[in-house]
N, C-alpha and C positions, 0 to 999 in steps of 0.2 A: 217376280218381285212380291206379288201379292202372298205367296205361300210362303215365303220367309217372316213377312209380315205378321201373317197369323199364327204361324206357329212360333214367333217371337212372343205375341200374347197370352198362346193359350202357356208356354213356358212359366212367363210372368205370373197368370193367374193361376198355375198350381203351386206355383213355391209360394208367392207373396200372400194372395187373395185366399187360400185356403186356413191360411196360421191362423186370422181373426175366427175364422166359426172353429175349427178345432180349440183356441182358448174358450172360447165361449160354454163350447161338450164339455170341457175338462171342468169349467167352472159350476155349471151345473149338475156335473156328476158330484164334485163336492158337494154342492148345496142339498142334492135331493135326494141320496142314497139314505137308506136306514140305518146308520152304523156310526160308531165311536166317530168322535170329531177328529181322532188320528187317523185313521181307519178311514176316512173319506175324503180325506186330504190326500191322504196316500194314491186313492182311487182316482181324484180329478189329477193329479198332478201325473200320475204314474200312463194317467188313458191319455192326456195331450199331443204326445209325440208318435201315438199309433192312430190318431184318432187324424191329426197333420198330413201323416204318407196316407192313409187311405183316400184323406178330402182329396191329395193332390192326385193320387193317382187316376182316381177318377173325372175329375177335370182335366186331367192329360187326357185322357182317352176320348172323352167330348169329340165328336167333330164339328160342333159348332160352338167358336167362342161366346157370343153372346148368349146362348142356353144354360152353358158352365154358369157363367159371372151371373146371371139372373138364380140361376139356383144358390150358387155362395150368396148370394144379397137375401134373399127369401131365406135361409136355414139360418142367417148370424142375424138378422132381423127378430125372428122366432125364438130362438135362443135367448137375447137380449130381454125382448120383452119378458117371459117366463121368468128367468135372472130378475127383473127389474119388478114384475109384479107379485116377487115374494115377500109375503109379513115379518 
């Protein structure tokens, strides 16, 4: 019971928990790349959904849920702020 349990979570936290830090890369690569304002929009938008399967893949492969979800929380934390303390 307990290993359906977990690996219900660690499930949960690669599809759901990884979309917020992948938007976050996506948004930041817009924001901080060197190039045309098309041109970088193209790049945050275009990196989101490669950037999604990797977070999750790797949080599938965790063997410990709570190390995944602490590291998703530390990386879309980080992201945020940098996002948030730009001029």
């Amino acid at each position: 019971m307990r290993e359906r349990v977990l690996a219900t979570l660690r499930t949960l936290l690669a599809v759901i928990g990884a979309l917020p830090a992948a938007v976050l890369a996506g948004i930041a690569l817009a924001l901080f790349v060197p190039a045309a304002e098309d041109v970088r929009l193209a790049i945050g938008f275009g990196a989101t959904v490669p950037l999604w399967v990797a977070a999750a893949s790797l949080v599938f492969l965790d063997a410990r849920v709570w190390r995944a979800a602490l590291a998703l929380t530390v990386s879309t934390a980080a992201l945020a702020l940098a996002i948030g303390a730009r001029p």
